[in-house]
Phi, psi and omega in degrees: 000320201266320182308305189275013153260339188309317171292317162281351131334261140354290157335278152308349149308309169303302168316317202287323200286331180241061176247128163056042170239179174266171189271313162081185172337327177295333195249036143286276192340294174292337184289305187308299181339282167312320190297312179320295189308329204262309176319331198282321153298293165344293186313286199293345179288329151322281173321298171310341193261347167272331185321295177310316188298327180315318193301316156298342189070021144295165205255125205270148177270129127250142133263133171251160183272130150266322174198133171258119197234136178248140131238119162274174172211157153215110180242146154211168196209162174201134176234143184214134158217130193237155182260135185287316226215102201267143189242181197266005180251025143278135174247068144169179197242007216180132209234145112220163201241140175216151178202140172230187171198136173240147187214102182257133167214092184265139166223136191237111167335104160238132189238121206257168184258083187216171202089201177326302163316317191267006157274340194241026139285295191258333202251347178273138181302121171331086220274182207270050168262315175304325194302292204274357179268335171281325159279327198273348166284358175122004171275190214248134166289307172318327198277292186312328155300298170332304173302290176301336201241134170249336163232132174253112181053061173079003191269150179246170189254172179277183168201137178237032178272127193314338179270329175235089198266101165245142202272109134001093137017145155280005188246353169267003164258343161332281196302322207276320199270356156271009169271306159335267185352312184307300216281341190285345177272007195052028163265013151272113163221204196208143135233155169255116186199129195303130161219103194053236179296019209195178203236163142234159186215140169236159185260149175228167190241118177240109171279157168101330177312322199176155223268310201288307170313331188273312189309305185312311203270344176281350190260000136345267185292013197258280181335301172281010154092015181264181171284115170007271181284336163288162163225065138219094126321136183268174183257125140252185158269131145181196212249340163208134176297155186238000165201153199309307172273032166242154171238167218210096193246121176261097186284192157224163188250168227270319151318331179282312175320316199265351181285306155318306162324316179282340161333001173256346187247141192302134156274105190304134179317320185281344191288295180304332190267002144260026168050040157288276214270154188286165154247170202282122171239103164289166184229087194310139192087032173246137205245353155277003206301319203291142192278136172275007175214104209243120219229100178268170161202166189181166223268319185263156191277105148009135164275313194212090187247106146347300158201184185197172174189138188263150178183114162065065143094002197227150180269141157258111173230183182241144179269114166307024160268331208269109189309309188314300190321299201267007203270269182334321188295309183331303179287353170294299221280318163284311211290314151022269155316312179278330191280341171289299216258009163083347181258160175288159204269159173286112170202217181247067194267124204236138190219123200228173157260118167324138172238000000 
């Protein structure tokens, strides 16, 4: 009688201490983690499955996750009772009980994107401040001119999209890989300065790194039509500059982006011949001709895959070898951003009062 209360006891000690508690601090770790990992998949798989579709001429959806609210529970309880005074119609001396309950109840948030959002998310032009604040923080100028910019002071970038296909200028992969160049050398910058109710912006030049930055930045300004001696330029938007001290970037908004992007993903052969999906117009000799984004495809689900998405009976993926692929992606995922919520990236952005 006395091992087994002794035991139950002990028992009941336990229920209590991890009984009718919240779960606490142990299920951070795991909850950010997971929640993190899976949205973060979600997002590309969205994304590549809008991609494709550009390609179908289907209409692309984003939904966003807005808010994740997890509650856990974990309850037990335990009843024990005994008899003192044991009688011969009992068949035992000693009742004991036990009961627990766990409870995940997560509510997840979904918000689609249409309305104000989806104009000045997907159909509004990048503007060109964003461009140069994503280069002078440490993106890659070539990729990022490429993508984004469809004229820098009248020179154009290609385009392969069936509605408008045109072969790239040679001075505008000129211009984008000396621009690399400038900036990898920290002789690229930006200011930002208050004018009346509104900002303005600039690229800036930093002459004196090295004899090869300055021959880049004279061949800048030699291409692009700008002035010699100065190094500070405003950023406008339009399609050719109208004074010596402007650089003049004709962006593309985040549809257009991805309209181009799909020109990369392979389209099964029986699709095109039935004039399901648009085909790809190259511009032979064109040295922007190569896609910043290569979208394979096949009948069967990928091993080693970046992400993938099924769509009208075929797996689309990206191979997680292909750097370029994921590379595009990363940055899809800011110009996104930034193009919803209007702000610059954290970089080496100088904000002054105009004088």
């Amino acid at each position: 009688m006395q091992f087994h209360m002794k035991s139950a006891l002990a028992l009941a000690a336990v229920l209590v201490m991890y009984g009718c508690q919240t779960i606490g601090v142990g299920s951070v770790s795991r909850d950010r983690m997971g929640y993190s990992t899976v949205i973060g998949e979600s997002w590309k798989e969205q994304m590549l499955l809008n991609i494709v579709k550009l390609r179908y001429l289907d209409t692309p959806v984003f939904i966003d996750v807005s808010s994740v609210i997890s509650s856990y529970t974990l309850e037990g309880g335990i009843d024990f009772s005994a008899r003192v005074f044991p009688d011969s119609r009992a068949d035992g001396y000693r009742n004991l009980g036990g009961s627990g309950t766990y409870s995940d109840r997560p509510t997840i948030s979904y918000v689609p994107l249409t309305g104000a959002r989806l104009v000045n998310t997907l159909l509004r032009p990048i503007p060109p401040e964003t461009v140069f604040a994503l280069i002078s923080g440490g993106g890659q100028a070539n990729f990022i001119l490429k993508s984004a910019v469809q004229t820098i002071n009248g020179i154009h970038n290609t385009s392969t999209t069936p509605s408008r296909p045109r072969r790239e200028d040679a001075r505008f992969i000129q211009v984008a890989e000396a621009f690399d160049r400038i900036a990898e050398a920290g002789a690229l910058g930006m200011r930002i300065e208050k004018a009346g109710d509104g900002t303005r912006s600039f690229a800036l030049f930093r002459r004196g790194v090295d004899d090869s930055v300055d021959q880049d930045i004279a061949q800048v300004k030699d291409m692009l039509g700008l002035d010699s001696k100065a190094d500070t330029f405003r950023l406008v938007f339009g399609g050719t500059r109208e004074h010596p001290d402007e650089i003049s970037l004709l962006t593309r908004s985040m549809q257009f982006m991805m309209g181009e992007l799909s020109t990369g993903v392979d389209i099964p052969a029986q699709d095109l011949l039935d004039r399901r999906a648009t085909s790809r117009r190259t511009q032979s000799g064109s040295s922007g001709d190569a896609p910043l984004l290569s979208v394979h495809s096949s009948n069967e689900r990928p091993a080693d895959a970046f992400t993938a998405v099924q769509y009208r009976g075929h797996w689309f993926w990206i191979d997680d070898r292909n750097l370029g692929s994921k590379r595009t992606f990363r940055f899809l995922l800011m110009f996104l951003s930034m193009a919803e919520s209007g702000a610059l990236p954290q970089g080496p952005v100088l904000t002054i009062p105009a004088r």
